[in-house]
Backbone as CSV, one residue per row, in Angstrom:
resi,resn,N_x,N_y,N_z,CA_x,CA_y,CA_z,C_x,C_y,C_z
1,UNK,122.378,98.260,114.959,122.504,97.877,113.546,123.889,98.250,113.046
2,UNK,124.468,97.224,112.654,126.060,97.617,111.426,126.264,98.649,110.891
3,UNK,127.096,99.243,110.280,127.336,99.888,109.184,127.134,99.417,107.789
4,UNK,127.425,98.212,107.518,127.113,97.394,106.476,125.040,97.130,106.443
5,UNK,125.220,96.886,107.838,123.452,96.866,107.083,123.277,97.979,107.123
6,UNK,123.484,99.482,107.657,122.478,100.719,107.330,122.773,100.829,105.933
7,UNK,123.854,101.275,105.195,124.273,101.187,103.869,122.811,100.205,102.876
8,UNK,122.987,98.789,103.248,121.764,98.618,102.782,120.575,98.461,103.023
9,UNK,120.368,99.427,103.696,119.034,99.911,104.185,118.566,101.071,103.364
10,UNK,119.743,101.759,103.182,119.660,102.741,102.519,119.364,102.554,100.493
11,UNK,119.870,101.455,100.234,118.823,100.296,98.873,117.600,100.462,98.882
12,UNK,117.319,99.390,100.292,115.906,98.676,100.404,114.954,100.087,100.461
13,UNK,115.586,101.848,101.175,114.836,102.359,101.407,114.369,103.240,99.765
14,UNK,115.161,103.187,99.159,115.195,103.874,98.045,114.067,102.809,96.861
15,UNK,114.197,101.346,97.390,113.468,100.868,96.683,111.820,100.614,97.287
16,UNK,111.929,100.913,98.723,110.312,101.153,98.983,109.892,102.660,97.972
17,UNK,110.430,103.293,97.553,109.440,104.972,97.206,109.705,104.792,96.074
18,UNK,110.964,104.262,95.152,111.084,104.633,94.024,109.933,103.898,92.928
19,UNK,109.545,102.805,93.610,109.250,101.412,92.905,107.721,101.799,92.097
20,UNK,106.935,102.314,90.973,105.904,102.183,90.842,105.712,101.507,89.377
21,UNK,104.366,101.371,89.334,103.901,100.782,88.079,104.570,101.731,86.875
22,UNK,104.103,101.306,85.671,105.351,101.605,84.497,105.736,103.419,84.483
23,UNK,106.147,103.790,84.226,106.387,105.440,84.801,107.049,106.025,83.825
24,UNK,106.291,107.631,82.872,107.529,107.858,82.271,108.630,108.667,82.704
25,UNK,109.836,108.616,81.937,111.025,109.362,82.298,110.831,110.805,82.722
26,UNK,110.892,111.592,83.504,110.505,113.038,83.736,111.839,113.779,82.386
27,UNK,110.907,114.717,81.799,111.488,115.219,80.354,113.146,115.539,81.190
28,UNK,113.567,116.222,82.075,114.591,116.314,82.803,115.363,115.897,84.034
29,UNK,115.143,114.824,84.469,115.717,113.868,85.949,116.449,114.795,86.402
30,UNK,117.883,115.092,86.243,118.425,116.121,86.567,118.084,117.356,87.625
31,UNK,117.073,117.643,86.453,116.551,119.065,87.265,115.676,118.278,88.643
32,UNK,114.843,117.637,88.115,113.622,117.252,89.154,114.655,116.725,90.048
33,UNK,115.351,115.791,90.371,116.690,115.256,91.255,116.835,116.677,92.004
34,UNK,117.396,117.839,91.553,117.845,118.961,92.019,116.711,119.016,93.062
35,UNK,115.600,119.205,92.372,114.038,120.284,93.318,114.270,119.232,94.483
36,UNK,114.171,117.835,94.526,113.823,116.884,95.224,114.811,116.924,96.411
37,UNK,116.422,117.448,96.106,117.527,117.323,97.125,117.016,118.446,97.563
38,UNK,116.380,120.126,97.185,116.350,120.942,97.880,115.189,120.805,98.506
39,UNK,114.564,120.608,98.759,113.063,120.463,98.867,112.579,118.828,99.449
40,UNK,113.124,118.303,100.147,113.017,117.018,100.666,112.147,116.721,101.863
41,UNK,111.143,115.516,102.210,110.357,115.606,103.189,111.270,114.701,104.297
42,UNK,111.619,114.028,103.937,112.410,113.408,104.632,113.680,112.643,103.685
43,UNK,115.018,112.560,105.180,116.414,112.353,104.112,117.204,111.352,105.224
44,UNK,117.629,110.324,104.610,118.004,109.323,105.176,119.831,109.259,104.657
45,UNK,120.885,109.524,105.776,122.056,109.372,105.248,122.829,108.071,106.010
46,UNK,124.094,107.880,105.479,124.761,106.550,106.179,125.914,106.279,105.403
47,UNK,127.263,106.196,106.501,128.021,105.877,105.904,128.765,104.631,106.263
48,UNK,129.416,103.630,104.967,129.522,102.352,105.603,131.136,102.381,104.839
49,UNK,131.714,101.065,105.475,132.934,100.817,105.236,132.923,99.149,104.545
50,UNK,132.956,99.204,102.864,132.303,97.750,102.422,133.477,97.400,102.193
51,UNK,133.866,95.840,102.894,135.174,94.674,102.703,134.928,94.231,101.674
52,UNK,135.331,94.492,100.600,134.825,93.986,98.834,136.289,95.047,98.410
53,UNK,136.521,94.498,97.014,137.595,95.109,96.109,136.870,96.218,95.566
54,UNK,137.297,97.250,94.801,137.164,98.405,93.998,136.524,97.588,93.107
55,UNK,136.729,96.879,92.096,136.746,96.303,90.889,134.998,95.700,91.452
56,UNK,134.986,94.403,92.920,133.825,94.312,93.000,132.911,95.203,93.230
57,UNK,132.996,96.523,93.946,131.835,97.198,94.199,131.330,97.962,93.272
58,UNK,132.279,98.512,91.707,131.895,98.742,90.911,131.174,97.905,89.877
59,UNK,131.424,96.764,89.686,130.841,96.247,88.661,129.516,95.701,89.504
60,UNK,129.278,95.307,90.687,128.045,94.864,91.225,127.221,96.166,90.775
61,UNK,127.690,97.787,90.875,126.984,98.937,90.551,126.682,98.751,89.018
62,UNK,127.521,98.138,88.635,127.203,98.915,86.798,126.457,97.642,86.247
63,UNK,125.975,96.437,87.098,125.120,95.385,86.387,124.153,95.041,87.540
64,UNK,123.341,95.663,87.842,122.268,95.848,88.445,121.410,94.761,88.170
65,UNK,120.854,94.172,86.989,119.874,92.745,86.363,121.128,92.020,86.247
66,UNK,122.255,91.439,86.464,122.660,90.741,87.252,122.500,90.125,88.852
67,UNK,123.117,90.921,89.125,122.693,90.993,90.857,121.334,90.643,91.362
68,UNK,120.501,91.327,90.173,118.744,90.662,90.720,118.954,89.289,90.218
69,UNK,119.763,88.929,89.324,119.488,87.273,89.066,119.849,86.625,89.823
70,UNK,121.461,87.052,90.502,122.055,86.497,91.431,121.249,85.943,92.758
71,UNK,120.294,87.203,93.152,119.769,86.842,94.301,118.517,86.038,94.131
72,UNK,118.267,86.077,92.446,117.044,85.190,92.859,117.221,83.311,92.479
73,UNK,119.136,83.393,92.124,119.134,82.231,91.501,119.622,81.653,92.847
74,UNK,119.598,82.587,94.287,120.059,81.710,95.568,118.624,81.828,96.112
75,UNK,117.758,82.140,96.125,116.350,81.495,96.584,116.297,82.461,97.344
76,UNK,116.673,84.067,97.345,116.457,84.687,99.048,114.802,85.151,98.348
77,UNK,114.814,85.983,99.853,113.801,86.557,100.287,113.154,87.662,100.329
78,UNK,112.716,88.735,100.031,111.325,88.777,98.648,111.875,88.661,97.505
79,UNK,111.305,87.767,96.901,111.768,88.008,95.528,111.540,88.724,94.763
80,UNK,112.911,89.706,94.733,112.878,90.955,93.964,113.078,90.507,92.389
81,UNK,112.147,91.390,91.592,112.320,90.878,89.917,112.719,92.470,89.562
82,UNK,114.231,92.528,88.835,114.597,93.635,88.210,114.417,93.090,87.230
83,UNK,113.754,94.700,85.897,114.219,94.413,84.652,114.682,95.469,83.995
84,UNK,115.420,95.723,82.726,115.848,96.751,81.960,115.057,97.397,81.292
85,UNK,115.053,98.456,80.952,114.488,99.756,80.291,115.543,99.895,79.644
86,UNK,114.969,100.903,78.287,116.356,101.819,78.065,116.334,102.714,78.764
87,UNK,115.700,103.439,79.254,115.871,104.783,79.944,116.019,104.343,81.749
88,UNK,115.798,103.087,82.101,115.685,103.235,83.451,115.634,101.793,84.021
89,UNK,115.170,101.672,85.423,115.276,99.916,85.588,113.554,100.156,86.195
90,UNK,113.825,98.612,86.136,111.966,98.345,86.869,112.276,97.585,88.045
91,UNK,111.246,97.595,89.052,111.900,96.941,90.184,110.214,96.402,90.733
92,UNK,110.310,95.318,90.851,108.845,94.507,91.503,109.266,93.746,92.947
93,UNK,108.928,93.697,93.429,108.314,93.428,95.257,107.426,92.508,95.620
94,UNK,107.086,91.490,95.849,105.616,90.985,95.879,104.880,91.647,97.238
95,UNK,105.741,92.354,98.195,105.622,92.504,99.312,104.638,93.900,99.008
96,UNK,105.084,94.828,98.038,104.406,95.955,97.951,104.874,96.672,97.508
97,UNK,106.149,96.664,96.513,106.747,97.831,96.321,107.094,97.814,94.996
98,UNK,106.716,98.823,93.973,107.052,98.441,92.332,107.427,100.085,91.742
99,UNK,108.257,99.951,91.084,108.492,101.151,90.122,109.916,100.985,89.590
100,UNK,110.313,102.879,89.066,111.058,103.286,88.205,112.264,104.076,88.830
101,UNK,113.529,103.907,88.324,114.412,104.265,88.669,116.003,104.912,87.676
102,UNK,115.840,106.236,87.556,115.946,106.719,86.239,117.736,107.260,86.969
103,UNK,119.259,107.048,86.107,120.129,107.881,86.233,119.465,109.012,85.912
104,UNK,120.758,109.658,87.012,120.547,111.186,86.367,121.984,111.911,87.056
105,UNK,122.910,111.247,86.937,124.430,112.106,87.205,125.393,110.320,87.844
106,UNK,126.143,110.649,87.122,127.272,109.191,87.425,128.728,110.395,87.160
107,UNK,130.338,109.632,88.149,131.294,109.966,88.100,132.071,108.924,88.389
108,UNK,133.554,109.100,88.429,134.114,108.058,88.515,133.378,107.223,90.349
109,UNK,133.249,108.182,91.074,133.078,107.638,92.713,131.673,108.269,92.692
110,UNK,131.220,108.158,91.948,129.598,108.462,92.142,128.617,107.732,91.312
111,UNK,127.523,108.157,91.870,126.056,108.051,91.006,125.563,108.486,92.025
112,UNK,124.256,108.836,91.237,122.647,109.468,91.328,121.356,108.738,90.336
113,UNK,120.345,108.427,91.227,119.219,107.859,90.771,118.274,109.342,91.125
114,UNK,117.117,109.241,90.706,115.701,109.585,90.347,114.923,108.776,90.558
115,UNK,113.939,108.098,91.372,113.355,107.276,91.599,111.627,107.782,91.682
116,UNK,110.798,107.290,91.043,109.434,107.452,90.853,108.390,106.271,91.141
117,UNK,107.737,106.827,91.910,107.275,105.543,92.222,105.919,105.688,93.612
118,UNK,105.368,104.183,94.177,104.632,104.323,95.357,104.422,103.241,96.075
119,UNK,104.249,103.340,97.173,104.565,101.879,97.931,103.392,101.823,98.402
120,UNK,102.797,99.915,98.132,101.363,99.689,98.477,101.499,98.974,99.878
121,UNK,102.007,99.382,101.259,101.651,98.733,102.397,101.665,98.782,103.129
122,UNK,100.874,98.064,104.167,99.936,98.159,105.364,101.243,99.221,106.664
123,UNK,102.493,98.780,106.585,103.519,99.752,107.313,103.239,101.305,107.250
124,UNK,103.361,101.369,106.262,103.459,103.040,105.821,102.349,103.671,105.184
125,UNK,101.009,103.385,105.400,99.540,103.741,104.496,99.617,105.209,104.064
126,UNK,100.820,106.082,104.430,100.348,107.816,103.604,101.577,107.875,102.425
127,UNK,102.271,107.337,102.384,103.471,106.984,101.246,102.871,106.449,99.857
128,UNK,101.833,106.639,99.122,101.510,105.508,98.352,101.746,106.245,97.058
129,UNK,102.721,107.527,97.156,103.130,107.713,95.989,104.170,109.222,96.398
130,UNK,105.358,109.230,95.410,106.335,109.977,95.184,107.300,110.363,94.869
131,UNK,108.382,110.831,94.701,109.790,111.029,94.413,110.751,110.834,95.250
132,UNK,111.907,110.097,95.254,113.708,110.161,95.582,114.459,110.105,95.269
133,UNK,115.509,110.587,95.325,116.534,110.692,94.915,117.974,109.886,96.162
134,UNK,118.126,109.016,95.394,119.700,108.265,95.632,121.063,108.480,95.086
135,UNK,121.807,109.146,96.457,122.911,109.350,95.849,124.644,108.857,96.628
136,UNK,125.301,108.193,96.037,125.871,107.545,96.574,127.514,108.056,96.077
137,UNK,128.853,108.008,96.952,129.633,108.754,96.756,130.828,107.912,97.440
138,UNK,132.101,107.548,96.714,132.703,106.344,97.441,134.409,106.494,97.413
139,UNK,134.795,105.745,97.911,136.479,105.743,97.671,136.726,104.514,98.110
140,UNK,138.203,104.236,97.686,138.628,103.023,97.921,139.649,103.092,99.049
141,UNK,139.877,102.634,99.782,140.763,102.843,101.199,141.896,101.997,101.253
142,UNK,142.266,100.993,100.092,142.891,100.295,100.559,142.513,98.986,101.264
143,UNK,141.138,99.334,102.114,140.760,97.728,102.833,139.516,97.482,102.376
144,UNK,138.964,98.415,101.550,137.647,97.934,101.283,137.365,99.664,100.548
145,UNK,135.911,99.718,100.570,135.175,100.552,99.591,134.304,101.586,101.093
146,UNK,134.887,102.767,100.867,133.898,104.027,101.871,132.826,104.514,101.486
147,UNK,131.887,104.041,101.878,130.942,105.092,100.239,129.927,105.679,101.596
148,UNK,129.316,106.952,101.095,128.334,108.080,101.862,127.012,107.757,100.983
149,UNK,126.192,107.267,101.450,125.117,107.294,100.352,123.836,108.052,101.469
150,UNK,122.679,108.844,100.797,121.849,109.725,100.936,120.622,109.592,100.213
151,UNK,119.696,109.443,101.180,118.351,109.302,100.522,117.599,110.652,100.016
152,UNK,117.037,111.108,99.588,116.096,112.148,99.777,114.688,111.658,98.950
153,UNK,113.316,111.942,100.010,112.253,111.684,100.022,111.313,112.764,99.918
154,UNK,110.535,112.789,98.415,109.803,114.150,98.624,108.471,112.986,98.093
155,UNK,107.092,113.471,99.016,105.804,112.973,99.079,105.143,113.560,97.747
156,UNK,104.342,112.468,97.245,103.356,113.569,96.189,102.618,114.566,96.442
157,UNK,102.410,115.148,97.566,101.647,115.966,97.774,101.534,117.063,99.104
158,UNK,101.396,117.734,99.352,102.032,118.470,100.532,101.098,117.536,102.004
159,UNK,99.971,117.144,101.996,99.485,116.714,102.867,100.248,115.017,103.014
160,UNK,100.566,114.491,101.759,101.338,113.505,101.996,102.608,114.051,102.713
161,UNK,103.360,114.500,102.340,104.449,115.020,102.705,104.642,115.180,104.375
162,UNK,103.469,115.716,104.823,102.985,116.531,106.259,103.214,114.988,107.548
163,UNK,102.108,114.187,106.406,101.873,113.004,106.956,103.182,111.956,107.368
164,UNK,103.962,112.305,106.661,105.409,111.095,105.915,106.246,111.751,107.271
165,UNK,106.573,113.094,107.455,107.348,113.381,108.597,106.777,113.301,109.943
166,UNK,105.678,112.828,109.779,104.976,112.504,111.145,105.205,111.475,111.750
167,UNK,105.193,110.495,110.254,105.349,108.997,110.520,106.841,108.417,110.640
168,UNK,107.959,109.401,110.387,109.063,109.042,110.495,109.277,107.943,111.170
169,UNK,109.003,107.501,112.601,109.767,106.477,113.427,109.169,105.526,112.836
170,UNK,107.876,105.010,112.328,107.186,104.080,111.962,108.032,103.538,110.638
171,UNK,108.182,104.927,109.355,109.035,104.158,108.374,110.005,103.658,108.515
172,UNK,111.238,104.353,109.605,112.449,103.920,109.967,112.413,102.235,110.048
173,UNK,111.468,102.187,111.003,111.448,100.417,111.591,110.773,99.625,110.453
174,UNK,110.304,100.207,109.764,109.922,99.260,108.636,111.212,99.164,108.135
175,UNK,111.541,100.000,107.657,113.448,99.624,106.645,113.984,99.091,107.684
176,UNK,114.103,99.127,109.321,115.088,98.076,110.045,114.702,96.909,109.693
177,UNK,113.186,96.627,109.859,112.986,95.463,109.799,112.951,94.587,108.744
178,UNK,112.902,95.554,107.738,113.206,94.390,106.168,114.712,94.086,105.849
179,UNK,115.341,95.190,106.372,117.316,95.151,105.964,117.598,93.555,107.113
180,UNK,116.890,93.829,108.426,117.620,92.970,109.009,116.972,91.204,109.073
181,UNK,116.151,91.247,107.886,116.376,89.996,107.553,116.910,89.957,106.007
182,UNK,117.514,90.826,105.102,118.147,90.804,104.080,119.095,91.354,103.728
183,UNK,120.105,91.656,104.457,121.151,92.235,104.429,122.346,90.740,104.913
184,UNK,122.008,90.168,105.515,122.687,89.053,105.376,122.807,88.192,104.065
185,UNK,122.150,88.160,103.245,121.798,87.411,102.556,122.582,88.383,101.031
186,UNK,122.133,89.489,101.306,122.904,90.280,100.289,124.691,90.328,100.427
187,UNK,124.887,90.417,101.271,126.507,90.337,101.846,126.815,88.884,101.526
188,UNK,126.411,87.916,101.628,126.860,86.778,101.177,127.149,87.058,99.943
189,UNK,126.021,87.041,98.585,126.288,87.266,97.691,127.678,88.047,97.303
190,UNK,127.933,89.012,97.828,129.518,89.525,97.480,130.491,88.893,98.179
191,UNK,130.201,88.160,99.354,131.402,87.676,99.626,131.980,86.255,98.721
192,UNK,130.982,85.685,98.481,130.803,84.440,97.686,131.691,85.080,95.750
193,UNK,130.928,86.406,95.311,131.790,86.552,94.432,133.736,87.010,94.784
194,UNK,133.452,87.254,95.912,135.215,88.127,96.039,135.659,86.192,96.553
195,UNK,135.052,85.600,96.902,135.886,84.218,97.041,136.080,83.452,96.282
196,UNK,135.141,83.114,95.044,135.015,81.953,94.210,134.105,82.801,92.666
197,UNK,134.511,83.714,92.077,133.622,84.339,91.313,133.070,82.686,89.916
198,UNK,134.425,81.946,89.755,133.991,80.962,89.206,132.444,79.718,89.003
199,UNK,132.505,79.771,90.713,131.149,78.548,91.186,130.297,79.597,90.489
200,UNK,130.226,80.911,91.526,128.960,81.577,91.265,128.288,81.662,89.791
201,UNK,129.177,81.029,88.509,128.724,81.204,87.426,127.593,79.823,87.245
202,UNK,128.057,78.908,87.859,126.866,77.852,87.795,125.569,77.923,88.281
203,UNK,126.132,79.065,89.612,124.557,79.230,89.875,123.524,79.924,88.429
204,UNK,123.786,80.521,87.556,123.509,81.181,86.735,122.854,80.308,85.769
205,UNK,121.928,81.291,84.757,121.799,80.368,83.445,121.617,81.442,83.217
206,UNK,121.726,80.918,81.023,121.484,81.294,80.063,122.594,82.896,79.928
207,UNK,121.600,83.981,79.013,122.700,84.793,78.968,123.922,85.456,80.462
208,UNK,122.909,85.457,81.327,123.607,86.166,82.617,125.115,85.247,82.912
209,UNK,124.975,84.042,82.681,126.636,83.568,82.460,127.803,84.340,81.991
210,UNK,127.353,84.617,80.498,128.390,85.434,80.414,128.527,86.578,80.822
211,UNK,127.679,86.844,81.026,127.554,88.708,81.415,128.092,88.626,82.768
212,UNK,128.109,87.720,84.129,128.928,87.316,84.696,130.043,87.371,84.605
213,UNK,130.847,86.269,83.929,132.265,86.210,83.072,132.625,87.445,82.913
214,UNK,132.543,88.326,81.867,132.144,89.564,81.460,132.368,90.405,82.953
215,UNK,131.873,90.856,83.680,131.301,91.210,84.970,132.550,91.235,85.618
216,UNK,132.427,89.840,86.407,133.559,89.480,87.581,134.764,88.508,86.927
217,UNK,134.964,87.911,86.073,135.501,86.338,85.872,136.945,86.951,85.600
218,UNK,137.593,86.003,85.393,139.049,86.621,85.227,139.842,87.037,86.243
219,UNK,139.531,87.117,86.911,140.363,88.352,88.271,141.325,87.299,88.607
């Protein structure tokens, strides 16, 4: 597997655990983020080297319900439905995977998520609910974007937990096997904006046009 697909593997994996039905904000993300990095059942790291500009890899980060429109206005595959919160994003799956995904520390070459959530499927049956934390850390090189990003996975429950590091090789190949039919498809999408950010606005409707424009346009 690439470097470019583990990187987004390391997405898809954050969005199998984080994803649950409506969820509230934990009174402190922060802290709980903290317990979750020290205290982790399992931790998934990877570092990739992304051929995209500074300018693109940040703004694909800072418009998140963009990017879900993007991919669903090219027809891929599951169709992921993001939506906005004020406090957080929502993320739906038809495949099995739904929840909440709360900041909780951003810098100029960083962010950190909080992710709450539980995954309903037949791959992974002792996962069906818990906490992670995503944290991602980057620079610009000159040829592209370095970024270190880090999963950490804590189970709801200690017998979940017990279970989840047992099953390690089993989850692994589930995230190979979903990245490596969508990680192509995601990489298009940025290459298509670093080539022609213009077309890509037709693919679009309604407000996300401008927020597009806005976004990428101009360069």
């Amino acid at each position: 597997m690439s470097q470019r697909r583990r990187v987004t593997a390391v997405w898809a994996f954050v969005g199998a655990l984080a994803l649950a039905s409506p969820a509230a904000a934990p009174p402190d993300a922060a802290e709980t983020a903290r317990r979750v990095i020290l205290e982790p059942d399992v931790v998934y790291s990877t570092h990739v080297l992304w051929e995209c500009s500074a300018r693109t890899w940040e703004r694909a980060l800072e418009y998140p319900l963009l990017m879900g429109a993007l991919w669903r206005a090219y027809g891929f595959a599951p169709a992921y439905v993001i939506t906005g919160r004020p406090d957080s994003l929502h993320v739906f799956d038809p495949t099995g995977l739904v929840g909440d995904a709360f900041p909780c520390a951003r810098t100029s070459h960083s962010l950190q998520y909080l992710v709450l959530g539980k995954l309903d499927h037949w791959a992974v049956p002792v996962l069906n609910k818990g906490l992670a934390v995503f944290a991602v850390e980057w620079q610009d090189t000159g040829h592209g974007i370095a970024a270190d990003a880090t999963v950490y996975v804590q189970a709801g429950s200690g017998i979940a937990g017990l279970l989840l590091r047992l099953v390690r090789p089993l989850l692994a190949a589930h995230v190979e096997n979903r990245i490596s039919h969508n990680v192509r498809d995601a990489q298009r999408i940025i290459a298509d904006i670093e080539r022609d950010p213009a077309h890509m606005v037709s693919r679009l409707e309604g407000p996300f046009r401008e927020e597009f424009s806005q976004a990428f346009g101009g360069r």
